[in-house]
ChimeraX commands (.cxc) that place a marker at each C-alpha (Angstrom):
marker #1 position 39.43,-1.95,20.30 radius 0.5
marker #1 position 42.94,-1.53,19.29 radius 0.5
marker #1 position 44.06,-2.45,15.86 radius 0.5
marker #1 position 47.38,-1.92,13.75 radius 0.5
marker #1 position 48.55,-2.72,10.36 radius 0.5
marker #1 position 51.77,-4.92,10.66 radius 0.5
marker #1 position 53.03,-4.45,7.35 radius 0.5
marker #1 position 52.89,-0.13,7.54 radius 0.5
marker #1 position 52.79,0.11,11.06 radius 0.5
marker #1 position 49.34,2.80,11.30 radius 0.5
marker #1 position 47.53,1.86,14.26 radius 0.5
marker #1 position 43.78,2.85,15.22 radius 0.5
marker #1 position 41.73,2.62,18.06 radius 0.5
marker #1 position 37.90,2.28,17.76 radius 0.5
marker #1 position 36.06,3.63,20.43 radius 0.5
marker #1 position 32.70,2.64,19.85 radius 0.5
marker #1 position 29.36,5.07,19.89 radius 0.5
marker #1 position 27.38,2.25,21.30 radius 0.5
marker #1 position 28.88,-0.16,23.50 radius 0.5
marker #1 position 28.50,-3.56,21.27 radius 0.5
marker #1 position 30.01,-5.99,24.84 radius 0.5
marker #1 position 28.23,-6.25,27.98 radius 0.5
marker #1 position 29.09,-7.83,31.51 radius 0.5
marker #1 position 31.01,-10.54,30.75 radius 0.5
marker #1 position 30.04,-11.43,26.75 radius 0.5
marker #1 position 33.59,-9.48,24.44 radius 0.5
marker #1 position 30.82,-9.31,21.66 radius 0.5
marker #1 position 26.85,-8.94,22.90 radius 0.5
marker #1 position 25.82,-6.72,19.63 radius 0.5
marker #1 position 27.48,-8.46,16.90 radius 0.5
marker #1 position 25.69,-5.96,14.64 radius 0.5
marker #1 position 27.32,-2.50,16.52 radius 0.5
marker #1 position 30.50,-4.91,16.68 radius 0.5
marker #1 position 30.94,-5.10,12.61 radius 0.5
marker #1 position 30.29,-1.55,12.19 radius 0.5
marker #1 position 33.15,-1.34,14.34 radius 0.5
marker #1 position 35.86,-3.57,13.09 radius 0.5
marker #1 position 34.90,-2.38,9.41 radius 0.5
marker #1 position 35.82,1.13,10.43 radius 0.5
marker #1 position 38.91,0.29,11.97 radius 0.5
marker #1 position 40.13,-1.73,9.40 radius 0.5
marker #1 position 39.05,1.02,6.62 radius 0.5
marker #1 position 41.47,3.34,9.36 radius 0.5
marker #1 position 44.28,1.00,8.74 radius 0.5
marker #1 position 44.26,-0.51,5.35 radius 0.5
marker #1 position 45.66,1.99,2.38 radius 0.5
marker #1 position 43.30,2.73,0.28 radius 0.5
marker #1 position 45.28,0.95,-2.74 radius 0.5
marker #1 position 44.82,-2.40,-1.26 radius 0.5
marker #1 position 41.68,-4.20,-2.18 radius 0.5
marker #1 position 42.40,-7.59,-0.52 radius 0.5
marker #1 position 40.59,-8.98,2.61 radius 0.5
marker #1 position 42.80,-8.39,5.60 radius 0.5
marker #1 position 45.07,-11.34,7.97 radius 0.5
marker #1 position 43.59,-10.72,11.24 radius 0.5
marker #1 position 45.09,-11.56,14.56 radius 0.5
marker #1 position 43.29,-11.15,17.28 radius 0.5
marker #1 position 44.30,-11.11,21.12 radius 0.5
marker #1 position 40.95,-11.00,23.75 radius 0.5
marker #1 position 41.84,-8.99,26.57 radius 0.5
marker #1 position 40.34,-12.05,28.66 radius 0.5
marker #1 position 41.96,-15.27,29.38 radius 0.5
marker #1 position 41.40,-17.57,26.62 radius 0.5
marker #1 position 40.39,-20.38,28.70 radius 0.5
marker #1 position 37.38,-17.92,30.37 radius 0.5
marker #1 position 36.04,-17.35,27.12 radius 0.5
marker #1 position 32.79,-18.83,26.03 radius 0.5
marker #1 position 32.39,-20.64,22.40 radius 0.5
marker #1 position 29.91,-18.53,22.10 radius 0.5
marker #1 position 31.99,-15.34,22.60 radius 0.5
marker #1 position 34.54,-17.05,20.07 radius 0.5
marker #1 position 31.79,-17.91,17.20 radius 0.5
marker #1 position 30.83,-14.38,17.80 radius 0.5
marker #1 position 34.30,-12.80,17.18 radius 0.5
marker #1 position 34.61,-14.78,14.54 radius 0.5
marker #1 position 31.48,-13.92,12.67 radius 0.5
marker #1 position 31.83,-10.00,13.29 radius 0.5
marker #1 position 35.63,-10.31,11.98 radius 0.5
marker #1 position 34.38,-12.10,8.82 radius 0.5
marker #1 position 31.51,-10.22,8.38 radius 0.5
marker #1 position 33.42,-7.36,8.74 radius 0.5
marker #1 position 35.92,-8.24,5.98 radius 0.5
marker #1 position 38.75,-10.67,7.40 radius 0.5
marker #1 position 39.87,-13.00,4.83 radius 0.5
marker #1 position 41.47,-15.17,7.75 radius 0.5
marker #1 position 40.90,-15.22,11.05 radius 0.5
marker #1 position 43.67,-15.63,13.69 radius 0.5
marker #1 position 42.74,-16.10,17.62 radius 0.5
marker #1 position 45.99,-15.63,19.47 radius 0.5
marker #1 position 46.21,-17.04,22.93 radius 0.5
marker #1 position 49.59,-15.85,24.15 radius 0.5
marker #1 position 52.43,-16.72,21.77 radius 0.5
marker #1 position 50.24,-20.03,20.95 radius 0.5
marker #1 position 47.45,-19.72,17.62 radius 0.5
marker #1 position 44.12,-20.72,17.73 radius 0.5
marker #1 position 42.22,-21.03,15.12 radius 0.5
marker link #1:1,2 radius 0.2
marker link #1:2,3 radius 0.2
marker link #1:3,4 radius 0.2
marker link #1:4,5 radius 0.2
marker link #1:5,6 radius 0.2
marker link #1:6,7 radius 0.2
marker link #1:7,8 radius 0.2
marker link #1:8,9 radius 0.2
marker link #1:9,10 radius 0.2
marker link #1:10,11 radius 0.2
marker link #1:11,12 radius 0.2
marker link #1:12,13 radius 0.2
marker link #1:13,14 radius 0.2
marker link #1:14,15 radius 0.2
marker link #1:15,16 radius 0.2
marker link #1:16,17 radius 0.2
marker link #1:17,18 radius 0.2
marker link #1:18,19 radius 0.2
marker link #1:19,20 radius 0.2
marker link #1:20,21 radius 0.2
marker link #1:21,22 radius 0.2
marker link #1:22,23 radius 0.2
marker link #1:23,24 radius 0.2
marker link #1:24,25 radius 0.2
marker link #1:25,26 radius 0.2
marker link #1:26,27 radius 0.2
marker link #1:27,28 radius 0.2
marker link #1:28,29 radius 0.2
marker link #1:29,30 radius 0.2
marker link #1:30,31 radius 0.2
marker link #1:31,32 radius 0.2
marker link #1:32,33 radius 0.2
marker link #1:33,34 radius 0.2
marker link #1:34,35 radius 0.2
marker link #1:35,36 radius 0.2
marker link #1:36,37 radius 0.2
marker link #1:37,38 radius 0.2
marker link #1:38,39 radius 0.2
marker link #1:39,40 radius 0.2
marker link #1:40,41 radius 0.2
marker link #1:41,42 radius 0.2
marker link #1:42,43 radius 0.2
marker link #1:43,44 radius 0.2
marker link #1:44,45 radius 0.2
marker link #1:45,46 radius 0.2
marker link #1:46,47 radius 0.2
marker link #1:47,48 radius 0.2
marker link #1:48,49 radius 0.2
marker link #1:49,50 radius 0.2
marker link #1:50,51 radius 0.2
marker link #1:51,52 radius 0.2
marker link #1:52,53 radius 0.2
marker link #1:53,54 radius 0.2
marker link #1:54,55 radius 0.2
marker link #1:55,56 radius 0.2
marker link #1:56,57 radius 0.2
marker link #1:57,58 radius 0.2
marker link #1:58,59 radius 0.2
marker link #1:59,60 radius 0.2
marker link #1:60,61 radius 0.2
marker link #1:61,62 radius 0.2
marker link #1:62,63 radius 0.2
marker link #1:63,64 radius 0.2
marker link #1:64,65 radius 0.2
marker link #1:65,66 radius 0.2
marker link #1:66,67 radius 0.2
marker link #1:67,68 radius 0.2
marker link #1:68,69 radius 0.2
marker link #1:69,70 radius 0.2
marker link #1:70,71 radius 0.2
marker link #1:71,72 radius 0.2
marker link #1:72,73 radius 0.2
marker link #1:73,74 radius 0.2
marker link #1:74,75 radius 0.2
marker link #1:75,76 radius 0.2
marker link #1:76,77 radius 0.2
marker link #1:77,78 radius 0.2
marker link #1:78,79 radius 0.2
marker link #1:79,80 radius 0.2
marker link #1:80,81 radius 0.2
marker link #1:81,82 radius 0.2
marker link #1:82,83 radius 0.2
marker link #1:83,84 radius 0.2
marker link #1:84,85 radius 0.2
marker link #1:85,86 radius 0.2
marker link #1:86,87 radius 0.2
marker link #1:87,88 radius 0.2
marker link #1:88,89 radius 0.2
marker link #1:89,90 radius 0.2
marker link #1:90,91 radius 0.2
marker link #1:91,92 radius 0.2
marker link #1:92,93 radius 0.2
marker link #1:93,94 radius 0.2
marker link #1:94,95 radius 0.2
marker link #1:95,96 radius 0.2
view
């Protein structure tokens, strides 16, 4: 998982110590998933900010392959992981 802060630029990639997808689910351990995203956003996020982050997010699968459950799933982890907004990008198009 790839993440950058658009407003200073630091970028961070998570590489996870347990896998948290499987076959063809983006999120099958939603638990191993949060631990995740709430270390890479601690990674990217100065310190002196205490707000809940704008995420975008970009699957590396085709939008229109993904499952609602995959989608309630990223959303929940993202949330749960401190997102104040949630952002699903499907090329240059929004979904939210």
């Amino acid at each position: 998982m790839f993440l950058k802060n658009t407003k200073t630029n630091i970028e961070y990639t998570v590489i996870p110590n347990k896998p948290f997808s499987q076959n063809d689910l983006l999120i099958a351990n939603i638990d191993e998933a949060i631990t995740n995203i709430k270390n890479g956003i601690k990674q990217v996020m100065p310190k002196i900010f205490l707000l809940k982050p704008k995420v975008y997010v970009q699957p590396m699968k085709d939008i229109n392959e993904i499952k609602q459950i995959e989608i309630l799933g990223i959303t929940q982890a993202f949330y749960k992981a401190g997102a104040r907004e949630l952002i699903i990008i499907k090329n240059e198009n929004e979904v939210k």
